[in-house]
N, C-alpha and C positions, 0 to 999 in steps of 0.2 A: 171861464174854466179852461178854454185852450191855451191860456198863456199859462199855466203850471205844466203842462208840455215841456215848456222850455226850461222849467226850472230841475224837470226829473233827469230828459234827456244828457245834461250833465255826468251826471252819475255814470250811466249807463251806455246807451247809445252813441253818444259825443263824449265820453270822457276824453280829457284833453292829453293827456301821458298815458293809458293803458289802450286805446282805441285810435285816438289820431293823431300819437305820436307826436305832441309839442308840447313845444317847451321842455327839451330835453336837457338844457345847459341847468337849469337850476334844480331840474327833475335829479339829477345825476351828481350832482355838485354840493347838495347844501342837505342829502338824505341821511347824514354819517347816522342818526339818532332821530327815534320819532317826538320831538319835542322841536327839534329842526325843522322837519321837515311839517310840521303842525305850523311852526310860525310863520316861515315861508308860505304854507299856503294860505295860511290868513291873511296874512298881509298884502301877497295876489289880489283874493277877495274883496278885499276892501276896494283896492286900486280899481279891482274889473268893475265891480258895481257902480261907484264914484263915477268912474271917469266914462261907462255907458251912459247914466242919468245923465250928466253935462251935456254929451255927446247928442244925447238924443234930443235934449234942448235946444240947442243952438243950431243942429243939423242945416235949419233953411236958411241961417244966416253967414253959413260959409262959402267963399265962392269954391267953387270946381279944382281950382286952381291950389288952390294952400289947405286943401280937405287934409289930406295927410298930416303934415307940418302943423295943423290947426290941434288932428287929435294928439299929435305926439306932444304939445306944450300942455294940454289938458290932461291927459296919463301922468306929465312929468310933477305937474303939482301936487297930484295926491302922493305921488311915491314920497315927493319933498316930505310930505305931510307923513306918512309913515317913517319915513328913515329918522324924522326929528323926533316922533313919538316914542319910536323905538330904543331910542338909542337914551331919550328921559327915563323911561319906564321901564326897559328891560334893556341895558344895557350887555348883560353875559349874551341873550340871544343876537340880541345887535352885532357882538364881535363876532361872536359864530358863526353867523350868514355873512359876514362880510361885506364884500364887492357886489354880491348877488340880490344884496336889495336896490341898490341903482339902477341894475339892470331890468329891475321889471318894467320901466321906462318903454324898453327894446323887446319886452319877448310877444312874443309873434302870438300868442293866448288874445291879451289884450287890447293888441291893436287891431287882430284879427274882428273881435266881435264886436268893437269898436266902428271898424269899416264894413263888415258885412252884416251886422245886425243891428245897433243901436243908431247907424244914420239911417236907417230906411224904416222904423217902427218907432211905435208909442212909448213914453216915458216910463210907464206898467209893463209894456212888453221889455224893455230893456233890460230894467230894475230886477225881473224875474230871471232873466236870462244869464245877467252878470252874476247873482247869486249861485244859479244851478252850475254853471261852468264853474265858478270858482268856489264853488262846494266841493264837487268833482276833481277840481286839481289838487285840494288839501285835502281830499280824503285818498287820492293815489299816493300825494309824498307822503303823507301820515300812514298809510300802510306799508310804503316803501323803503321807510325809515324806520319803523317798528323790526320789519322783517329784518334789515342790516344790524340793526343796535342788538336783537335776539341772539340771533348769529355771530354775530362780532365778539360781541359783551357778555353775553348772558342776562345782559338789562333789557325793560321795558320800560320807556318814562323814566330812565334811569334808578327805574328800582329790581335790586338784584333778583333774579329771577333763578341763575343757578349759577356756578361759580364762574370765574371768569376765564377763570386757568379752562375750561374748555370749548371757548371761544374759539371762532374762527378768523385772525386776524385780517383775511382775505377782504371779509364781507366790511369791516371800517375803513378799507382803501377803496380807493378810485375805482379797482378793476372790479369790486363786490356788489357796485351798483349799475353795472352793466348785466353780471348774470344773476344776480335779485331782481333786476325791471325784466330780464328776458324767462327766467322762470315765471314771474308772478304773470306776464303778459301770455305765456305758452298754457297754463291753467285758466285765464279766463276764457282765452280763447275755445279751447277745448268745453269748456261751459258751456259758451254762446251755440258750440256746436249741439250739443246737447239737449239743449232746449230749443235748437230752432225744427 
């Protein structure tokens, strides 16, 4: 029962973008629309979970020395493995995120929990814990990208929500995912206050 801890914590207490501020490059980069930022963090998801289970496998068989370099070749396969899914099956999302699906390789989410949770714990503890963290990262970009594409567009899920002509084009550039992640971070904030 203690290991669904780690699956809630995600969400909440450790979410990865609204609480400990990582993984900001794709947080910021790939939110233009919440259908984006849905795929992005699925695709995270999958990678975190995948590549903890290996991780947590093999743990006692890496030496000290190529621990790092070990996980980064084991994160790189499953991206391999999503960038080639993706790019079969959903192609228009494939183009959309671009560059930013290679780089889940590199963001610091995964190889974080990678090195500090999934080599030091059970193959159950891991598995749970890859899921709630990257449940927690696709449900920040999928809220973060909701918020931009409302504002932006007038869409949600790109369905018209009101017209477009009263859109704020700020919120589909670069600089609208800076003050959409600082609004929506300043209100939960103020939550946590709230209830603590």
């Amino acid at each position: 029962m203690n290991q669904w801890k780690n699956f809630t914590k995600g969400f909440i207490k450790e979410n990865p973008v609204f609480v400990l501020l990582l993984g900001m490059c794709p947080t910021l980069g790939t939110t233009g629309t919440a259908i984006n930022g849905l795929g992005m963090g699925l695709a995270t998801t999958f990678v975190l979970v995948m590549s903890n289970l290996v991780v947590s496998l093999i743990k006692n068989l890496i030496p000290d020395k190529v621990r790092i370099p070990a996980f980064i070749v084991v994160i790189a396969t499953f991206v391999t493995i999503v960038e080639m899914v993706m790019q079969a099956y959903l192609p228009s999302l494939y183009e959309s995120l671009g560059l930013f699906i290679p780089l889940i390789v590199v963001n610091c989410i995964v190889l974080g929990r990678a090195e500090a949770f999934a080599s030091k714990n059970t193959i159950t503890s891991s598995v749970i814990d890859g899921l709630g963290i990257g449940f927690g990262f696709a449900f920040a970009l999928t809220i973060l990208g909701s918020v931009r594409e409302l504002l932006g567009s007038g869409k949600l899920f790109d369905i018209a929500i009101y017209p477009e002509d009263y859109g704020m084009l700020v919120f589909i550039l670069a600089p609208g995912a800076f003050i959409a992640l600082g609004y929506i971070i300043a209100v939960i904030n103020r939550l946590n206050k709230k209830n603590a």
